[in-house]
N, C-alpha and C positions, 0 to 999 in steps of 0.2 A: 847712336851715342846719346842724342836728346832722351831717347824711350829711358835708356838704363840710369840717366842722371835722375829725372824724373822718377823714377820708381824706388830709386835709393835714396830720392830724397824723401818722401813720400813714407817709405819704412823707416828710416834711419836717423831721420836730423831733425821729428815734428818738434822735439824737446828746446832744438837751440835756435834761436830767433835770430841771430845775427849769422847763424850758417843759411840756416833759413831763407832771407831775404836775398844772402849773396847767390844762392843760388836760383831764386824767383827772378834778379834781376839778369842770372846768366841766360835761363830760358825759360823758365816757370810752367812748361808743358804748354807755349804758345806758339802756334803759326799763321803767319799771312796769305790768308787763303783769296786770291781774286781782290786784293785789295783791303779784305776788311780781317780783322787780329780771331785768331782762333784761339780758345781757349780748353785746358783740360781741367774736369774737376774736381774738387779737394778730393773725392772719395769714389773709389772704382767703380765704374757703371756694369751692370749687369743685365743686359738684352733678354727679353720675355718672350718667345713668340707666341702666335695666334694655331689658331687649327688647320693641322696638315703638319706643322712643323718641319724639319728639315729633313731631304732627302739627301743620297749620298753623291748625284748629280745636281742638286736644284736645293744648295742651300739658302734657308729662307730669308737670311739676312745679305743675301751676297758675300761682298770684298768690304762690308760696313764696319767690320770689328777689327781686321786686319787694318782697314784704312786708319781708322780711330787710333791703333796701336802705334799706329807708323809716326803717325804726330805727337806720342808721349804718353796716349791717355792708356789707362789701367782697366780690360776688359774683358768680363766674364761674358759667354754665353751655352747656356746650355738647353739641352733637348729633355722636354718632358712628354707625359703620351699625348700621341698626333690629336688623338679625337678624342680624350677624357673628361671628367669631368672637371669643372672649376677648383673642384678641393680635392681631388685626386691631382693635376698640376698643381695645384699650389703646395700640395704636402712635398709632390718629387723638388719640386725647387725648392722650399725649405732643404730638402735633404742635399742636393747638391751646394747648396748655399755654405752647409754643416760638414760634408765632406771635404770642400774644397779649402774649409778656415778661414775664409773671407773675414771675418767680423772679426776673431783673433789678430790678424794681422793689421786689420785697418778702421776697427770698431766700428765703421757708417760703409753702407753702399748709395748708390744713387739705380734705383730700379727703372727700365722704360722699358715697357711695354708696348706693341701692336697689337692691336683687334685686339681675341680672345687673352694675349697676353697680358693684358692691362688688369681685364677681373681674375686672374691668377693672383696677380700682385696685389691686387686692393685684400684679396682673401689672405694672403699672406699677412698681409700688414694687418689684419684687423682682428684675426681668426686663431694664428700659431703663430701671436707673440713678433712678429718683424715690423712692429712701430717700433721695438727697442733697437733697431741696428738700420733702421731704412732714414735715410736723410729726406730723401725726395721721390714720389714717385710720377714719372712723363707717358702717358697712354695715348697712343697714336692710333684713329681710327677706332679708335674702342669703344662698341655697343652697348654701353652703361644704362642705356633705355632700351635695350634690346632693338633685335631689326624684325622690322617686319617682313622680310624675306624669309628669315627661316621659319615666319610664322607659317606663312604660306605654305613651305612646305610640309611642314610638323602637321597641320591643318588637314593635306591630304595623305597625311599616315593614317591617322588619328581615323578619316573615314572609310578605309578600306581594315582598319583595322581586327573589325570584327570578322572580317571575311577570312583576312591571314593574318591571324594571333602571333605569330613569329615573327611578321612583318619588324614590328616594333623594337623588336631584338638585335635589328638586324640595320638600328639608325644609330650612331653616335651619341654619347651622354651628351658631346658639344654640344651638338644642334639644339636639343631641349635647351639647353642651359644660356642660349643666346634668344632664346624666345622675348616680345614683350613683356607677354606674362608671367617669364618666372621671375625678370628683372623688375617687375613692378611688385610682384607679390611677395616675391621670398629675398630674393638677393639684398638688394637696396633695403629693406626693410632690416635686415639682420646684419650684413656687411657694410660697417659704420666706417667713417673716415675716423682718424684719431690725428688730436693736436699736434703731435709731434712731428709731422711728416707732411712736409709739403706737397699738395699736388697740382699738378700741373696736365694740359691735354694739348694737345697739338691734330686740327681740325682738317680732314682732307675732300674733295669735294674733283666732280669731272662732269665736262658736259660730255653726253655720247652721242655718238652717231650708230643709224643702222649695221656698223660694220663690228662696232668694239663687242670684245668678248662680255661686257658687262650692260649691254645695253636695255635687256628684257629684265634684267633684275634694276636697274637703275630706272629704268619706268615703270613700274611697278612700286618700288619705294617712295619715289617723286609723289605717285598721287597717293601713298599712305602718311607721309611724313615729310614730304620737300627735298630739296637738294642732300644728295649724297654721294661717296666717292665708287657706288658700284654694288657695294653690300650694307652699307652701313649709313645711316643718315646722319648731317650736319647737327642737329640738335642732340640724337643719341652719343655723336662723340665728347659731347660739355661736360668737364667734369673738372672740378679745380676751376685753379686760372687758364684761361686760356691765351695761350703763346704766342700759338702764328695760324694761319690757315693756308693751306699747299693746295695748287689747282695739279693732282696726280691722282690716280684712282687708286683701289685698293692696293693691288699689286705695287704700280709704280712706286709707293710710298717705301718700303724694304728692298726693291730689285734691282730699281738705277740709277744711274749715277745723279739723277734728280733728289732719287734718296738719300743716295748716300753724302749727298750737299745739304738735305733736311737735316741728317741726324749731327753734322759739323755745326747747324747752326743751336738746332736742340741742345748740343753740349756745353757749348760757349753762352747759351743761356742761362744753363745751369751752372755755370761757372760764373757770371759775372753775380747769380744771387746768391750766393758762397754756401 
């Protein structure tokens, strides 16, 4: 009942200020989560993923969008290619963005992105025109300095390459495209923030032990760049303001219920700075 008052208010009553309020003050898309006030924001969020994107077991955002709904808030997420390029995802979500009427119906979204979702969205907003309908954008985890992980490994393509010319064929646009050096040279260089569009980053970081899945890549980063959540380094995630800092690794951050308690408070951030 909250969802659907929420949504019909949201389409239907932005014009009348006194239906408005009556109905902010009935629920305003707010819950009391653990004590502290949850909030939804002005304008429908729309979930970015990173690379791999969602399988038909092992969706990548979990039960984060259904939860989100459950509480009032208004939420896109959709699938672009697993391992494409930056502007090959950015164009398919422009287009799902276009197919779905989003902006028609609600003029602003609010975009968050993880990992490789995040430079989807900065290309979006900066590249095909969506500073004109993007409020906010929130990058979680996101390589905006690139990682030195996939340097390493691009590094040994790169040297076996001449051996198997095919080799290279046969690696993901991703992987290139999260290198240091293409985010030093090309990206950041041409991929401009624009005034109109808040950005925001949400920093994720884990110590490992000999047992976690991420720990040969987290030592490895450590001594290229410092503390990181497993692929991605604390300093590479800064971009914007930054919000909060989660002790979860890469995964963690979208999988559990850890996450799914990040992205409640990520919301109601965005919602208290309207």
């Amino acid at each position: 009942m909250l969802r659907s008052t929420c949504r019909l208010y949201k389409l239907k009553i932005n014009n009348n200020e006194i239906f408005k309020r009556l109905i902010e003050a009935v629920c305003s898309c707010k819950y009391s989560i653990n004590g502290s006030e949850f909030k939804c924001t002005k304008y429908p969020l729309v979930l970015v993923h990173g690379i791999g994107g969602s399988k038909p077991l092992f969706p990548y955002f979990s039960t984060i969008r259904k939860d989100l709904e459950k509480k009032g808030c208004i939420v896109y997420q959709f699938n672009v290619s697993r391992y494409g390029s930056i502007e090959e995802r950015a164009l398919e979500l422009k287009e799902h963005i276009k197919e779905n009427k989003i902006i028609e119906k609600y003029s602003k979204i609010n975009l968050i992105g993880h990992s490789m979702g995040g430079l989807d969205s900065r290309y979006y907003i900066s590249k095909l025109d969506g500073y004109q309908s993007v409020s906010s954008l929130t990058t979680i985890a996101t390589p905006h300095l690139g990682s030195s992980w996939s340097d390493y490994w691009i590094s040994h393509v790169d040297y076996i390459k001449p051996l198997m010319p095919s080799l290279s064929n046969m690696v993901p646009k991703a992987y290139y495209n999260v290198t240091t050096t293409f985010m030093k040279n090309e990206f950041n260089k041409n991929v401009l923030d624009h005034d109109n569009v808040d950005y925001y980053s949400v920093l994720g970081y884990k110590n490992f032990n000999v047992y976690d899945i991420f720990y040969l890549s987290s030592k490895y980063i450590n001594k290229q760049e410092g503390i990181n959540d497993g692929l991605v380094s604390i300093e590479s995630q800064k971009w914007g303001k930054v919000i909060e800092e989660v002790e979860l690794n890469h995964f963690e951050q979208h999988l559990t219920s850890e996450g799914r308690k990040l992205f409640d408070r990520i919301v109601t951030k965005l919602a208290n700075n309207g």
